[in-house]
Each structure stands twice: as structure tokens, then as C-alpha cells.
N, C-alpha and C positions, 0 to 999 in steps of 0.2 A: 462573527465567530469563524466562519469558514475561512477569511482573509490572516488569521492567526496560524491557523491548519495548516494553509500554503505557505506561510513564512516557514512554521515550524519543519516542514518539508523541505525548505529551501535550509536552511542549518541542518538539518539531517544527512542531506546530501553531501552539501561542504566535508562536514566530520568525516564523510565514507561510511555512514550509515544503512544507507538505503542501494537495492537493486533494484531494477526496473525491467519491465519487459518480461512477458510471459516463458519464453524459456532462461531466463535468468533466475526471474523467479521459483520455477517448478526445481528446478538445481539444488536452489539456495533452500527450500522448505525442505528436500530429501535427507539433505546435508546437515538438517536441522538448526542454520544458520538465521532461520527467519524468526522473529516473536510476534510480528503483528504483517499483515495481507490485506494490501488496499487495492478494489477491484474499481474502476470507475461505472458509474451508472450507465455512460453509453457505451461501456463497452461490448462486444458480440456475447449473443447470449451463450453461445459454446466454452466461450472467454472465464465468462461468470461461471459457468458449470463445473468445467474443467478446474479452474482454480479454487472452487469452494470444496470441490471432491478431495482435490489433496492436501489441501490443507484440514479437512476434517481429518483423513485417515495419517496426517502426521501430526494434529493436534496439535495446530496453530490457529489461531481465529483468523477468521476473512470478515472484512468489512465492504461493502458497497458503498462507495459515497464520491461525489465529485464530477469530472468532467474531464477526457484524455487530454482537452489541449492546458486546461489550467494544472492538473497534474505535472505533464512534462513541462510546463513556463516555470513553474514553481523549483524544478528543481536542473533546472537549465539547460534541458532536452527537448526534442520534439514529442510533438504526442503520445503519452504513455496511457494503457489500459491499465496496466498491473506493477504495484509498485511492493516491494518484502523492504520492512524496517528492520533493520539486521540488532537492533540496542534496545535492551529494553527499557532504559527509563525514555526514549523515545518512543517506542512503543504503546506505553503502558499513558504517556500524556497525548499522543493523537489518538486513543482510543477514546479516552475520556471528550476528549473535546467532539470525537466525531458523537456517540453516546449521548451527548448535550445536545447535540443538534438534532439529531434523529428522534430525542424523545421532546 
């Protein structure tokens, strides 16, 4: 399932869907340009704190899931922690697929 996640990731990108990168992302949620907030598991715990706090107080979901260097292969960057899906029907199908895996 995960190998799906990262494709879908990698088509997100292409589109111009997705920002990456913790102050891109924090931008992009203020702005209210983000629907969905993918935090990687190793990423620093400051990373995770940070991004889970503002995205709560702009009420967009954060998700933990994944790995910075499969993150950024996937969407043909180097190592990313923090990825904002800017679309929601892409959004709303890597939530689900993360959602499946997680439970």
C-alpha cells in the first residue's frame, strides 16, 4: 500500500499539487492553501510539534507517516520531513490510503 502513497505523491507533485519543506509548508497552511499535512516519522520531534500545532490552530489534519528520504524520491527532491497537499481530491485519497495502513 505504501508503494501506491508514493506514486500518488509522485502525480501530486507533477500536477503542482504538493509543497514541501517545513517553512513552505507553515506559509502554505496560514494561507490556507493546504488540505492535507504529511509529517515523516523521522522526522525531528520539534518538526512534528511545530507542524501538528499549526496545523491544528488552522485546522488542517497532520498525518505522520513515512520516511524523509522516500518522501522526497517520491516526489523528486531530496529529503523531505514535511510535505502540504495543496488539492483536495488528493488529499482526501492519501489520507485514506495512509488511514488503511495505520489502522
Amino acid at each position: 500500500m505504501s508503494h501506491k502513497l508514493y506514486a500518488l505523491l509522485g502525480f501530486a507533485q507533477r500536477a503542482g499539487k504538493i509543497i514541501s519543506g517545513e517553512t513552505g509548508c507553515a506559509s502554505a497552511i496560514k494561507q490556507k492553501k493546504v488540505f492535507l499535512v504529511m509529517v515523516s516519522e523521522d522526522a525531528s520531534e520539534h518538526t512534528k510539534s511545530e507542524m501538528k500545532s499549526l496545523s491544528r490552530f488552522y485546522g488542517v489534519e497532520c498525518l505522520v507517516w513515512g520516511s524523509k528520504l522516500h518522501i522526497g524520491t517520491s516526489i523528486g527532491k531530496s529529503p523531505r520531513a514535511t510535505v502540504g497537499i495543496l488539492d483536495k481530491h488528493f488529499a482526501d485519497e492519501m489520507r485514506k490510503m495512509i488511514l488503511q495502513v495505520v489502522h
